[in-house]
N, C-alpha and C positions, 0 to 999 in steps of 0.2 A: 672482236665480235662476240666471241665468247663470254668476256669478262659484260659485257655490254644487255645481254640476255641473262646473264649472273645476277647483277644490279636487276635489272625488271624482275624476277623472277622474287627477288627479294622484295622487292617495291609491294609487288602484288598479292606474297603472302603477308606480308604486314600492314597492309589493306585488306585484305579479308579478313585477318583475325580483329582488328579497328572494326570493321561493319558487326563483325560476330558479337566483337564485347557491347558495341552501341545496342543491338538488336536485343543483347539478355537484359542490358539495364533499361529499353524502352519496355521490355515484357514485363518486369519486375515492378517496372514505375506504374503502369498500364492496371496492374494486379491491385494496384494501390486504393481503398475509398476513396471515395469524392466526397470532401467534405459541403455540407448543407451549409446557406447563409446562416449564418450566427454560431453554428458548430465550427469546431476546429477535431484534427485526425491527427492523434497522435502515436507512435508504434509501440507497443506493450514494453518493448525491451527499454524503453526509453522515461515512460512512465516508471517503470519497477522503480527506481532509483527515489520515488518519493514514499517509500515505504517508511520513514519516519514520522510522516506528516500527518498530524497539523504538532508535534509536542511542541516545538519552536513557539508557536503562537500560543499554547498555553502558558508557559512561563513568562513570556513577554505580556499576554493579557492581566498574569497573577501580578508581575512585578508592576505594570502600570497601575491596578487597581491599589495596591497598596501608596504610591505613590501619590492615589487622588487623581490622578490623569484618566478619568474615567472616558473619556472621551477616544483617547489610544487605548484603553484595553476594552473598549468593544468595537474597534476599529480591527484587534487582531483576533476577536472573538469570530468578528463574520469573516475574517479568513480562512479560519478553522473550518467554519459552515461550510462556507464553498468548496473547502476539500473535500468532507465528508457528502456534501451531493453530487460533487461529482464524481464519487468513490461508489456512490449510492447506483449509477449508472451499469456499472458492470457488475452488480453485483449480483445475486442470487433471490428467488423470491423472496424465502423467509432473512437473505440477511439484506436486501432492500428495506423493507421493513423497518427494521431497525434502525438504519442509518437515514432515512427518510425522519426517523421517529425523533435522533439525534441531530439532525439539520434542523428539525422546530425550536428545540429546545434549546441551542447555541442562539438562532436566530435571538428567540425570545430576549434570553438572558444578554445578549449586547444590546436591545434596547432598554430594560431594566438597568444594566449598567450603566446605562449613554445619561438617562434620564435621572440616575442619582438614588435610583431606590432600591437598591441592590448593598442592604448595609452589614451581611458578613462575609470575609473570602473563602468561609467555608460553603458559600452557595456556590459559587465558581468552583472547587477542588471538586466540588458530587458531580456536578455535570460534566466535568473534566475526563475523571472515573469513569462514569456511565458513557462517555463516548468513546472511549479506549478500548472498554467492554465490547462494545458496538461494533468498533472496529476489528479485534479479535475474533468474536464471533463470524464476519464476513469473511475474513483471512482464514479462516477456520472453515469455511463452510465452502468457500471455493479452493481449498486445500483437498478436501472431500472430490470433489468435481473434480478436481486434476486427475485424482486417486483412479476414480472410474474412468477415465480418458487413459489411464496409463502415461501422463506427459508429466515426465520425472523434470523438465525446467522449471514448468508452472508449477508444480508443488512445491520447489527447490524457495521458488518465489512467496507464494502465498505461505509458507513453514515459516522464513524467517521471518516475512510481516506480523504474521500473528505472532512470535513471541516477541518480538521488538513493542508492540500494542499492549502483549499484556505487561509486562513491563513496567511501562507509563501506566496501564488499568492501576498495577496493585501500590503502584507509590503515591498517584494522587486519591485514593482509598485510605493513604495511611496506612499501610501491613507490607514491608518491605517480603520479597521472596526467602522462601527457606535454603539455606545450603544446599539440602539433595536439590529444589527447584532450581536455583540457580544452574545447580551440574546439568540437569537436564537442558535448558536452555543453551548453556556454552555447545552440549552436545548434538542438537538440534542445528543449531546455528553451521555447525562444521557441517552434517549431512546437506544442510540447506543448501552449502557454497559446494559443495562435492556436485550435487542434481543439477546446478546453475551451469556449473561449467562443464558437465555432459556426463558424469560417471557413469549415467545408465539408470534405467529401471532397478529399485531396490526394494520388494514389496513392505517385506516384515518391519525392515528399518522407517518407513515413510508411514506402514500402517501404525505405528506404535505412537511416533509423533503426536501424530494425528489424535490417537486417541486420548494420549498425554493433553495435549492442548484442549480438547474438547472438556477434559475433568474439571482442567484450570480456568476457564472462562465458566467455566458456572460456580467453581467455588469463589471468584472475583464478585460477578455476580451477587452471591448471598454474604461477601464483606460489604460491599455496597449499601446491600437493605439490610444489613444489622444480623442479620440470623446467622454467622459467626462471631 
């Protein structure tokens, strides 16, 4: 009898902790947006992971155009686009803006490519440039926002986007990084993955970045327009 009540006893906390764990992951499911017809919900931590994007599509759009396959390199041009408005969505006013501003100008230039009138690929590397800029400035600008929020993950995130961006900025600009910049970036990059996976709030160290990165997209910036 004993042994018998033993068993149930069993039975019934292992059923209640089964109702307990269903009940946190309906609450947690329940917490979740409801995506609108034509939208899709995707979870922040999940998206981070395309913080390289669109460079893929630029190389592949560069290698196609030289190739004459104009047709595939403004096929992976408006892929590019697509990233950048939909990057354009979360972003901030002034760095909306921007990437709004960069979504025209991709769009534009893979019809100019589609249609054959697009006849040096140094028109492709400036727009290339200028969206990487774009993108930097947004990573940069919601880095800031983290900053004020005190959420050392979202910084963690938006640190190494922005210098992974300018990166791509200053090589398809033509001006490869200096040593010291580089160090700074390797060292960036370590804080980046330290905030990611939970170190804690770091002010001095997050504000410096920060401010580092801010110098760097505007001196990209002015290789772009020539005033370096």
């Amino acid at each position: 009898m004993k042994n018998v009540i033993r068993v149930l006893r069993v039975f019934c906390i292992g059923l209640f902790f089964s109702a307990f764990t269903m009940g946190v992951a309906m609450a947690e499911e329940a917490k979740k947006p409801s995506a609108q017809p034509g939208w899709v919900v995707i979870e922040e931590d999940i998206y981070y992971v395309f913080d390289d994007e669109p460079s893929a599509n630029f190389y592949n759009a560069h290698e196609n155009f030289m190739k004459r396959d104009f047709k595939a390199a403004a096929s992976e041009l408006r892929k590019a686009a697509a990233f950048v408005k939909l990057e354009s969505a979360r972003a901030t006013v002034d760095g909306k803006k921007l990437l709004v501003s960069s979504y025209h100008e991709l769009d534009e230039l893979a019809k100019k490519v589609e249609n054959g009138t697009v006849t040096s690929v140094k028109d492709l590397e400036s727009v290339f440039a200028k969206t990487h800029q774009a993108l930097t400035k947004h990573y940069y600008l919601k880095a800031v926002e983290a900053e004020g929020e005190k959420n050392a993950k979202a910084a963690g995130h938006h640190l190494k986007s922005a210098v992974t961006q300018l990166e791509h900025g200053f090589s398809w600009a033509g001006h490869k990084l200096e040593a010291a910049a580089l160090a700074t970036v390797k060292e960036i990059r370590i804080l980046s993955g330290r905030l990611i996976e939970g170190a804690g709030w770091v002010p001095d160290k997050i504000g410096s970045a920060i401010k580092w990165i801010g110098k760097e997209v505007e001196k990209l910036g002015n290789k772009i327009e020539g005033k370096e």
